[in-house]
Phi, psi and omega in degrees: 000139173294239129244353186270299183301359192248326172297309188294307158338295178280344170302312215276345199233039157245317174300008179243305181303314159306329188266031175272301190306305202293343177297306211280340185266011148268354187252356171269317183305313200274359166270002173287303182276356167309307177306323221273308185278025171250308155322316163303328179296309198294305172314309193289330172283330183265358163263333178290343183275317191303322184299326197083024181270319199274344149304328171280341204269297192268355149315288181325287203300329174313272185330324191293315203261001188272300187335301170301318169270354160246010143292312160338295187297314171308304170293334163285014175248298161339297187301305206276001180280327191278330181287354190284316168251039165095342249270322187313293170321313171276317164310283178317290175276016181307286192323319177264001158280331186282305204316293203307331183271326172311293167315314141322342209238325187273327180291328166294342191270340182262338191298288200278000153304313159317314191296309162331244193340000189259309216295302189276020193335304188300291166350312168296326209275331181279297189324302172337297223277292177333327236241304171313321192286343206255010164283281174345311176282329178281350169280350182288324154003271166326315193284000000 
């Protein structure tokens, strides 16, 4: 062996031995601060239990989920009181009896429109002629 090779030697396993130490003082730092923060964890729970907040929290999430569910239960109770009576059922043809009268009610307004005009031919013809002059004046308006 040489003397170069024996230099090299002892560098590498001095430099090994520095990353042992510096391993073994970080794995000392983090269990230090691990204690620090457990402690601080154990303090943070015990003022937070002594204030009453996780008591308040949780009555608040109780109240919250008896609301919800029995704002539930009302509304499946509704539904099923309308569907019970009818009320769905009905409400549907009410709705399709109005269209039906409607339609009917526009078909008599063109019936006796007709008829006017059938009845008043010159009348129909001048209201046309009015109707026109006065498309006319108004787009001249416009422009």
């Amino acid at each position: 062996m040489t003397a170069e090779n024996r230099n090299v030697g002892k560098s590498v396993g001095t430099e090994q031995s520095y990353n042992a130490e510096e391993t073994a003082q970080a794995i000392k730092d983090i269990a230090r601060r691990i204690r620090q923060e457990s402690a601080k964890m154990r303090e943070t729970v015990r003022i937070i239990r002594q204030s009453g907040a996780i008591d308040e929290l949780t009555e608040a999430v109780k109240e919250a989920s008896i609301a919800a569910r029995d704002t539930s239960k009302e509304i499946s109770d509704v539904a099923r009181e309308l569907k019970d009576r009818g009320m769905i059922r009905d409400t549907a043809v009410a709705v399709e009896a109005t269209a039906q009268t409607a339609k009917e009610t526009g078909q008599t307004i063109s019936d006796m429109s007709q008829q006017a005009k059938d009845a008043a031919p010159e009348i129909s013809s001048g209201l046309s002629k009015g109707m026109e002059a006065a498309k006319e004046k108004v787009k001249k308006l416009e422009v």
